[in-house]
N, C-alpha and C positions, 0 to 999 in steps of 0.2 A: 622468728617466733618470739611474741612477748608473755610471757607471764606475770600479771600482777596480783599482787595481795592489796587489798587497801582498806582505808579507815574512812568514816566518814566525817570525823570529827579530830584532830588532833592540835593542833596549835590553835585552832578556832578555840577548844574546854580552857586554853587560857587567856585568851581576847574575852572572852565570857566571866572568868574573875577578876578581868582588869576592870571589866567594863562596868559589870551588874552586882559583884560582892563589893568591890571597892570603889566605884562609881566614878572610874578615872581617875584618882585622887592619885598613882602612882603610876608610874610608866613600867616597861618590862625591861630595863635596869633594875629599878629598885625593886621590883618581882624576885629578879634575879638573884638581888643581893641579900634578901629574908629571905630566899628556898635555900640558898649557898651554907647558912644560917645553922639550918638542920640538919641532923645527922641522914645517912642512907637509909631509907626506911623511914624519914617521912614521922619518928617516932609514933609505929607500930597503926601507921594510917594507909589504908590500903584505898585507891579508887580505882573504877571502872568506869573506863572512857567513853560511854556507850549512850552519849548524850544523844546522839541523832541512830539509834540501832545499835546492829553491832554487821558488818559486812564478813569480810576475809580475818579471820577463818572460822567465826562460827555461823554467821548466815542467817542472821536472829533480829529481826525488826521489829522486834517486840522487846530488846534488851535497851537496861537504860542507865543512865549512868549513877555510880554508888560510889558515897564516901563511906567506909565503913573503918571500926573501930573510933570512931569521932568522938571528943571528951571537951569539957574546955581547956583543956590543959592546952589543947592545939588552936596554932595564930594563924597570923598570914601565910607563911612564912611553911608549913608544913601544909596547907592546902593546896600552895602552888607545886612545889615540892613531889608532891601525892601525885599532881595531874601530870608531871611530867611523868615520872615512873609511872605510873597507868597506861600510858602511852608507850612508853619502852617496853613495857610489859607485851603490851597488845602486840606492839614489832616483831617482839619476841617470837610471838604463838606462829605469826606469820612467816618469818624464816623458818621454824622448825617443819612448819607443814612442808615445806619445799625439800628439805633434806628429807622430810619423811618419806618422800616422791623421788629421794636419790637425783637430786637434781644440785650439784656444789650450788654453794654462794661463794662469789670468787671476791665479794667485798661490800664493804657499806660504804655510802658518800650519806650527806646531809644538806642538803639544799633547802630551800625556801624560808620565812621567815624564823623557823623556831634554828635553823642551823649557825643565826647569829649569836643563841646563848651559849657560852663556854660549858654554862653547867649541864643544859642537857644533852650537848654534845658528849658530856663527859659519861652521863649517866646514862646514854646509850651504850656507850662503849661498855660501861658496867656490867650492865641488862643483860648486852648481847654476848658478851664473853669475846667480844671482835672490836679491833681499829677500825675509827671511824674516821674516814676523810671528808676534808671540807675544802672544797675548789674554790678558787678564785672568783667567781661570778655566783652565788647561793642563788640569785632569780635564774633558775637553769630552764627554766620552762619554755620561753623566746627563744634562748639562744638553742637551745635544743632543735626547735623548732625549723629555724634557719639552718643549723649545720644540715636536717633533712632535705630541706629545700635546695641547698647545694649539689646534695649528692644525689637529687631527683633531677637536676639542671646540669649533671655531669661537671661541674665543676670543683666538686670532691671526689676522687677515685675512693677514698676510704676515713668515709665518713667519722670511724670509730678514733684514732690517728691524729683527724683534726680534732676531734671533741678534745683531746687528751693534749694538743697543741696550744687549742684558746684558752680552754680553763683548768689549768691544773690544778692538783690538789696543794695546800699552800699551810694547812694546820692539820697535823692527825692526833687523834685522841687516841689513848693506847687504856686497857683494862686497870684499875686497881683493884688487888690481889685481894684486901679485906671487904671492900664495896660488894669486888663481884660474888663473894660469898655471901655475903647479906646477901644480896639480890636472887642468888640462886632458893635460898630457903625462901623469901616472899614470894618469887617466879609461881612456887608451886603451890601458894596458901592462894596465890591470886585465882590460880585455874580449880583452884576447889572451892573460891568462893563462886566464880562466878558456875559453878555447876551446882552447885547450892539453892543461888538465887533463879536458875533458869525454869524451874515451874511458877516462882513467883509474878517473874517477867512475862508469861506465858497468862496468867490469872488476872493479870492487874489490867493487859490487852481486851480481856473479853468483853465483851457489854455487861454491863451491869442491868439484874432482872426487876 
């Protein structure tokens, strides 16, 4: 049995600032290295990742995404920043439903393209109040793929065994104690902003008379 929570938009809200606020002029290194820049907290800049909806776990196609608290005081550098923690945020809400379903989470990995940043690796771990591993292989999706195909062609007896054979985990990010306190206090301004904004999201959808 699989259970998934999912986002429709996540490392895409930063291919989107790479691409359309800054117009390619920087790569996601140097992204990387103006969000690193900033303190946790994004200095007191909250977003919501809800560029394309919002899926798991609130189920809202009408929600959209929001920089809030925005001044000029804030650069590059806390907008990318913001969109990662909007993202860990969102992870967040996600794991939590599952435990609220008494269902353990026996761990987090981090695969695909955002799993090459050190920083949001890290700021997951923060987010999550959990070690985040990151395996050998981050395009896990193929290789995935194949390990099933193995063990559908009986040539893996235990599919799960070999996963943990071809790609181990090889970097883990472990929690910081003052981060993840920040994090815990914005966790919960984020789920009151976005219940704040959810009749707006709901208003802004309808047709206009």
């Amino acid at each position: 049995m699989v259970l998934e929570q999912g986002m429709s938009a996540s490392g895409a809200i930063l291919r989107w600032v790479r691409d359309r606020l800054l117009a390619g002029r920087q790569d996601y290194r140097q992204i990387d290295a103006l969000a690193a820049a900033v303190p946790a907290g994004a200095n007191r800049l909250l977003f919501l990742p809800f560029m394309m909806g919002a899926r798991a776990t609130r189920w809202n196609p009408d929600a959209r995404g929001v920089w809030f608290g925005l001044s000029e005081t804030h650069g590059t550098g806390a907008l990318a920043r913001s969109v990662m923690e909007g993202v860990a945020f969102e992870l967040r809400a996600a794991l939590d439903l599952l435990e609220g379903m008494r269902l353990g989470v026996a761990g987090v990995r981090a695969v695909g393209g955002g799993a090459r940043s050190e920083l949001w690796n890290q700021i997951y771990a923060d987010v999550l109040g959990r070690e985040v591993g990151v395996p050998r292989h981050t395009d896990a999706a193929s290789l995935g793929a194949m390990l099933l195909a193995l063990a559908a062609t009986d040539r893996s007896a235990d599919p799960v065994s070999t996963a943990r054979a071809v790609n181990p985990l090889v970097t883990t990010f472990r929690p910081e104690a003052r981060a993840a306190g920040r994090y815990r206090d914005l966790y919960a301004r984020y789920n009151r902003l976005y219940e704040a904004l959810r009749p707006v999201f709901s208003s802004l959808a309808s047709p206009v008379a």
